[in-house]
C-alpha positions as CSV (number, residue, x, y, z in Angstrom):
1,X,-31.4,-9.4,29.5
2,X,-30.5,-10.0,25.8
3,X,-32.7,-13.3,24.7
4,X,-30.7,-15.9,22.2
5,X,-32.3,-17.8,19.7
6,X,-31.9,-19.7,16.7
7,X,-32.3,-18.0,13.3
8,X,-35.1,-20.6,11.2
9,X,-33.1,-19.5,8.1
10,X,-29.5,-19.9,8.6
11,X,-29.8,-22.2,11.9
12,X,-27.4,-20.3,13.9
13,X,-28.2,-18.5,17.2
14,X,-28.6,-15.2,17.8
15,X,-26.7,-12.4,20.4
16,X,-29.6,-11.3,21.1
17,X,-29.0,-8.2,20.0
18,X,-32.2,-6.4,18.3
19,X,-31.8,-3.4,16.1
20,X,-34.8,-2.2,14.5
21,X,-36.2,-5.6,14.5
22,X,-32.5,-6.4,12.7
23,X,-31.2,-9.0,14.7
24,X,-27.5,-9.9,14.9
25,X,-26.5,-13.7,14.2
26,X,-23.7,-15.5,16.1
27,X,-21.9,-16.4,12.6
28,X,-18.5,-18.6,13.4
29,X,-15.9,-18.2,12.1
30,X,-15.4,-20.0,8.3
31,X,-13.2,-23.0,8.5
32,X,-11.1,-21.6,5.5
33,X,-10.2,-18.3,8.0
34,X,-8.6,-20.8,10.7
35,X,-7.2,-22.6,8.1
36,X,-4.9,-19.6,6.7
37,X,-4.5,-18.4,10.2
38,X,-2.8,-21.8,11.6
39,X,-0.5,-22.3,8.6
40,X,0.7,-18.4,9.0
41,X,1.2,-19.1,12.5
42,X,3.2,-22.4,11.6
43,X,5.3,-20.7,8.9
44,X,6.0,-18.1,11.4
45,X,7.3,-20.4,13.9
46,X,9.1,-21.8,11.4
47,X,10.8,-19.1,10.0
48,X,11.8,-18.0,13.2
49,X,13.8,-21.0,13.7
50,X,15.3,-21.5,10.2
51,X,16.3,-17.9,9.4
52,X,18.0,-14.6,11.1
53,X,14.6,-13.4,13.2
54,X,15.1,-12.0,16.6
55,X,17.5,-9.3,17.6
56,X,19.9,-10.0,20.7
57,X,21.2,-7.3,21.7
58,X,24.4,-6.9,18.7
59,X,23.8,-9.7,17.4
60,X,20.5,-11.2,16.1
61,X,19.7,-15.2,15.8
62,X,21.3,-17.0,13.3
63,X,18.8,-20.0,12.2
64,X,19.3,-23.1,11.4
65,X,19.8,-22.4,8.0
66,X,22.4,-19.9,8.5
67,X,21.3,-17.4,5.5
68,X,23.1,-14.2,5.8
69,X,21.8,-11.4,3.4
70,X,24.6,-9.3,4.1
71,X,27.2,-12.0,3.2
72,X,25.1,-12.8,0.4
73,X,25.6,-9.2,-1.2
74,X,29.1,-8.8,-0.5
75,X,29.7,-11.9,-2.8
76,X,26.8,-10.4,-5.5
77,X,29.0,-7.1,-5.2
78,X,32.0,-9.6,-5.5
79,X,30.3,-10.9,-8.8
80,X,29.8,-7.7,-10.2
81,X,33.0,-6.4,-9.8
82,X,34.9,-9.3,-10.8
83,X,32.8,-8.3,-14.0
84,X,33.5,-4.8,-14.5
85,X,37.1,-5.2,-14.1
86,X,37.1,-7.7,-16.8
87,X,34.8,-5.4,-19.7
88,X,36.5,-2.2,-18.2
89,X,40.0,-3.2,-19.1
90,X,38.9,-4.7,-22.0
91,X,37.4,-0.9,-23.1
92,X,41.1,0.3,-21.7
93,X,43.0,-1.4,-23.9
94,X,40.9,-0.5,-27.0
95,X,39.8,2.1,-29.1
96,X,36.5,4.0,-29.4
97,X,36.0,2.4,-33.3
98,X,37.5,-1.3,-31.9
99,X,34.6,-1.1,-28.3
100,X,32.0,0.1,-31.3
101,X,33.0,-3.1,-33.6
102,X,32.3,-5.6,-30.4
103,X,28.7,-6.8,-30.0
104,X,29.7,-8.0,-26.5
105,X,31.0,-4.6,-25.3
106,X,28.7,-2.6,-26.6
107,X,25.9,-4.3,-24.8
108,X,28.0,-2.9,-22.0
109,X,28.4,0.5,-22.9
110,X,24.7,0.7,-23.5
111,X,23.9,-0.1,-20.4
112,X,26.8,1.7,-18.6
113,X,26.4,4.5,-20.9
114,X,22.8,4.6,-20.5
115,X,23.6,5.6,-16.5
116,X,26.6,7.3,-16.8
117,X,24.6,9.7,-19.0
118,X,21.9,9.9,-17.4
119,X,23.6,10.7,-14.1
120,X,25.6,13.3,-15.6
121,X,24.9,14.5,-19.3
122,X,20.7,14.4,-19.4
123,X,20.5,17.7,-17.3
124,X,21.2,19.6,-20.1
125,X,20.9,17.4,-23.2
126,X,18.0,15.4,-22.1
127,X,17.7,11.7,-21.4
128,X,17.6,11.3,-25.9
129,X,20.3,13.5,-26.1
130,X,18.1,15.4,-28.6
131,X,19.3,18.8,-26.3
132,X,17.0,21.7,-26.1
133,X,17.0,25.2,-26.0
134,X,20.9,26.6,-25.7
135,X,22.0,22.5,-25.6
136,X,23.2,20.7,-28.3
137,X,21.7,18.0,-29.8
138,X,23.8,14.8,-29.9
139,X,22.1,12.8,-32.3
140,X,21.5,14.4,-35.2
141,X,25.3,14.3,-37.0
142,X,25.3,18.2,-36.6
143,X,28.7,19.1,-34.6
144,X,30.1,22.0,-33.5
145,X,33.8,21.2,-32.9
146,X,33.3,17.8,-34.8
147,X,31.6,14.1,-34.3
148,X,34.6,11.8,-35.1
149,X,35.5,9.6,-31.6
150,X,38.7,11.4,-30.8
151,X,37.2,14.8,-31.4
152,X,34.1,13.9,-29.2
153,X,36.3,12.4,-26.6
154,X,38.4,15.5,-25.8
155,X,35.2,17.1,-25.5
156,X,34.2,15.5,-23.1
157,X,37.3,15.4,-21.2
158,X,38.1,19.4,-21.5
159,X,34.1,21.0,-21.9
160,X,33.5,24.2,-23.1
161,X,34.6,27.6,-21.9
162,X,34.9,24.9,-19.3
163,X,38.1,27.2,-17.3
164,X,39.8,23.8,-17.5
165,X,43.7,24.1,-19.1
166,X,43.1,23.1,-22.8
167,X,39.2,24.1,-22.7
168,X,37.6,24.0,-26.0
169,X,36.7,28.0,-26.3
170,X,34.3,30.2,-28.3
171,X,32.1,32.9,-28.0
172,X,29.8,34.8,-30.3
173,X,29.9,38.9,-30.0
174,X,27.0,40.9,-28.7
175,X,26.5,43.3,-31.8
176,X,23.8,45.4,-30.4
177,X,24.5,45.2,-26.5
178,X,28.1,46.0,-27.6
179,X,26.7,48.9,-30.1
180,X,29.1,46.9,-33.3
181,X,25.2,47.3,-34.7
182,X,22.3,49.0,-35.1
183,X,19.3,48.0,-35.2
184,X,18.2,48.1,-38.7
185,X,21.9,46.5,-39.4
186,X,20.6,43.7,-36.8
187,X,17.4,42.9,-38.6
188,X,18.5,42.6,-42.1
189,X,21.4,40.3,-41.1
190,X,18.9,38.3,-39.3
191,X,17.1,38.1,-42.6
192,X,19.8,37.1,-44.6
193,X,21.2,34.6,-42.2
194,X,17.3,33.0,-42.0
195,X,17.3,32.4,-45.8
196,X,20.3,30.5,-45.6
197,X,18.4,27.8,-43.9
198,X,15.0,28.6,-45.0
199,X,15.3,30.0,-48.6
200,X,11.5,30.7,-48.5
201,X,11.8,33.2,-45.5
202,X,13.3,35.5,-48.2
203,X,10.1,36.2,-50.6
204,X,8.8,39.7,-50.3
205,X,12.1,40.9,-48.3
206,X,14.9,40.9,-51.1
207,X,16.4,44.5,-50.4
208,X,16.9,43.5,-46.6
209,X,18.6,39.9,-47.5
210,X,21.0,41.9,-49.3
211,X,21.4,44.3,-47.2
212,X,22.3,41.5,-44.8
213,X,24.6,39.7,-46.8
214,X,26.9,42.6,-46.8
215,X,26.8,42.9,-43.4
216,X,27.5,39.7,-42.8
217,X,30.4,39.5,-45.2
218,X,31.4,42.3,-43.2
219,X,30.9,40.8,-39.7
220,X,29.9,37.4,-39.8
221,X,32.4,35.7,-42.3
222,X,35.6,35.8,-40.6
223,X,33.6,32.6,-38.1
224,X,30.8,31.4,-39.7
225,X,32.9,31.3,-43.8
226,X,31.5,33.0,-46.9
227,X,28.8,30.3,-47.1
228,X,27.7,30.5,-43.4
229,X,28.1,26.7,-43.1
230,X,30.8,27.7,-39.9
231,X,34.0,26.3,-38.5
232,X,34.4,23.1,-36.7
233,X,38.0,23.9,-35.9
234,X,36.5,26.9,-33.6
235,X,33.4,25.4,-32.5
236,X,30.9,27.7,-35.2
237,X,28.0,26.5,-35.8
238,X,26.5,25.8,-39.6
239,X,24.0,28.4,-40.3
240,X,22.9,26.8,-43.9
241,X,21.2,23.5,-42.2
242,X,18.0,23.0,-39.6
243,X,19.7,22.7,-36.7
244,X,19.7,25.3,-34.6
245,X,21.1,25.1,-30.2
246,X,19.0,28.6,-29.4
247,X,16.2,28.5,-32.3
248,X,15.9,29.5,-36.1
249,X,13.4,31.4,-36.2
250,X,13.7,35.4,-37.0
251,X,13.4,36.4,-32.8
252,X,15.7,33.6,-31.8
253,X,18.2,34.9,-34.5
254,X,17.7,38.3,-33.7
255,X,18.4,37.6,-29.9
256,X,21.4,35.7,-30.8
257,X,23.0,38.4,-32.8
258,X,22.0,41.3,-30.7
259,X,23.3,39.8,-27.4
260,X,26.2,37.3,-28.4
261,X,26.3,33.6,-26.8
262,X,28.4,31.8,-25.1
263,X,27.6,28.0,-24.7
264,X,29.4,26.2,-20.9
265,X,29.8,22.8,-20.9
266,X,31.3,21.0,-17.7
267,X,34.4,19.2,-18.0
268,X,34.4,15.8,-17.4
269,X,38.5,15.1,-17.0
270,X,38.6,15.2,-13.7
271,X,35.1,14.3,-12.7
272,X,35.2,10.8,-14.7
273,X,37.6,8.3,-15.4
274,X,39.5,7.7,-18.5
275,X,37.1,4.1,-19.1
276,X,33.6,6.3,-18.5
277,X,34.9,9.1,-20.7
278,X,35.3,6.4,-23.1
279,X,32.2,4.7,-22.4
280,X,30.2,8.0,-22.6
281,X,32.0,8.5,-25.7
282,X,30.8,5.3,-27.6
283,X,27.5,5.8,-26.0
284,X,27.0,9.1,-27.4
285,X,28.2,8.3,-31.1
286,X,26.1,5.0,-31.0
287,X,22.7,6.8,-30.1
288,X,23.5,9.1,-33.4
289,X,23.9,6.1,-35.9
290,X,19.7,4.9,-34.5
291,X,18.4,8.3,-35.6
């Protein structure tokens, strides 16, 4: 049988339990631990008789208190609509340059915006709307079909090569899949049209250049204008500047020119109302005036 006895250090007994000459002390429990463990026990006890706590079947007690989270949502979600239909007819009523002129909305359509874009425009242009490779960058006053509100709207609303009645529509040719090209003919137009952006590229490659300017006056010019700086009325893209949807660089070019493209963008008509096609709207021109 186990012998207790009382530790000479601490004062408190023993189990009398021995290991290795280790012997095991009857510690109580601190004061502080029944302490914490009573008042949980007492705000338990209370809880359960002031609030909803124990389930009955369908129904659940009520407590004294009567607090209903459910109810109490339904009147937050009472709130917030109440809200929206006040800013949303507000952004109804006015126009894209009126909602962009009011501090007060467009504390609303950068917040709205932010999801509505997020939920539906990042995918492809990124949560900046900087884009990326074969997506447009929306921020960087470079526009294919235009950046005024109206013309950005009816983007939105109709997409591109969208199959939607009224689609904005345009495609570039495949000039050496479709054989319009050879190869030779591909690379010196893809010198020429590098030099329009990047004067420098031309040094130690005049002949080529040249050669390519011919061939683009034959080919390129009817789109992309004499100058290459492109067609907003057809959605052509400026060739002259930095900013490039598939890359600037000679391979990127080359791609482009030997296999055609043919940019998709969703349209939003009948996915979004006329108020978040609006809101999306501001939201987009208003991220382009921080760059």
């Amino acid at each position: 049988m186990a012998v207790r006895e009382r530790d000479p250090h601490s004062g408190h007994m023993t189990t009398g339990h021995d290991w290795d000459g280790i012997k095991e002390l009857n510690t109580p429990v601190p004061r502080a631990v029944w302490f914490f463990l009573s008042l949980a026990a007492l705000f338990s006890v209370g809880y359960w008789i002031l609030m909803p706590a124990w389930p009955l079947g369908r129904t659940y007690t009520k407590g004294l208190l009567g607090i209903d989270q459910k109810s109490q949502v339904a009147k937050h979600l009472d709130v917030s609509a109440t809200q929206k239909a006040n800013w949303a007819s507000r952004i109804a009523k006015l126009d894209v340059p009126q909602i962009r002129a009011d501090a007060a909305l467009m504390a609303v359509v950068r917040e709205d915006g932010h999801r509505l874009f997020g939920d539906n425009c990042a995918a492809c242009h990124g949560m900046k709307a900087t884009g990326g490779n074969g997506f447009p960058n929306l921020v960087d006053a470079d526009w294919l079909w235009g950046g005024d509100p109206q013309t950005v709207a009816h983007t939105i609303e109709v997409g591109v090569n969208s199959g939607m009645e009224g689609s904005r529509v345009n495609q570039m040719l495949a000039f050496g899949r479709d054989g319009i090209l050879d190869n030779d003919a591909i690379l010196a137009v893809t010198a020429y049209v590098q030099s329009l952006s990047v004067p420098s590229s031309a040094k130690g490659q005049a002949a080529q250049v040249n050669a390519g300017r011919a061939i683009f006056a034959a080919n390129c010019e009817v789109c992309h204008g004499p100058t290459g700086r492109g067609n907003q009325a057809i959605g052509v893209p400026n060739l002259t500047d930095t900013h490039w949807i598939y890359g600037g660089d000679a391979p990127s070019i080359y791609t482009s020119i030997y296999g055609g493209r043919q940019g998709v963008m969703p349209a939003w008509g009948q996915r979004l109302s006329a108020v978040d096609r609006k809101i999306l709207t501001a939201y987009v021109l208003d991220l382009g005036t921080k760059q």
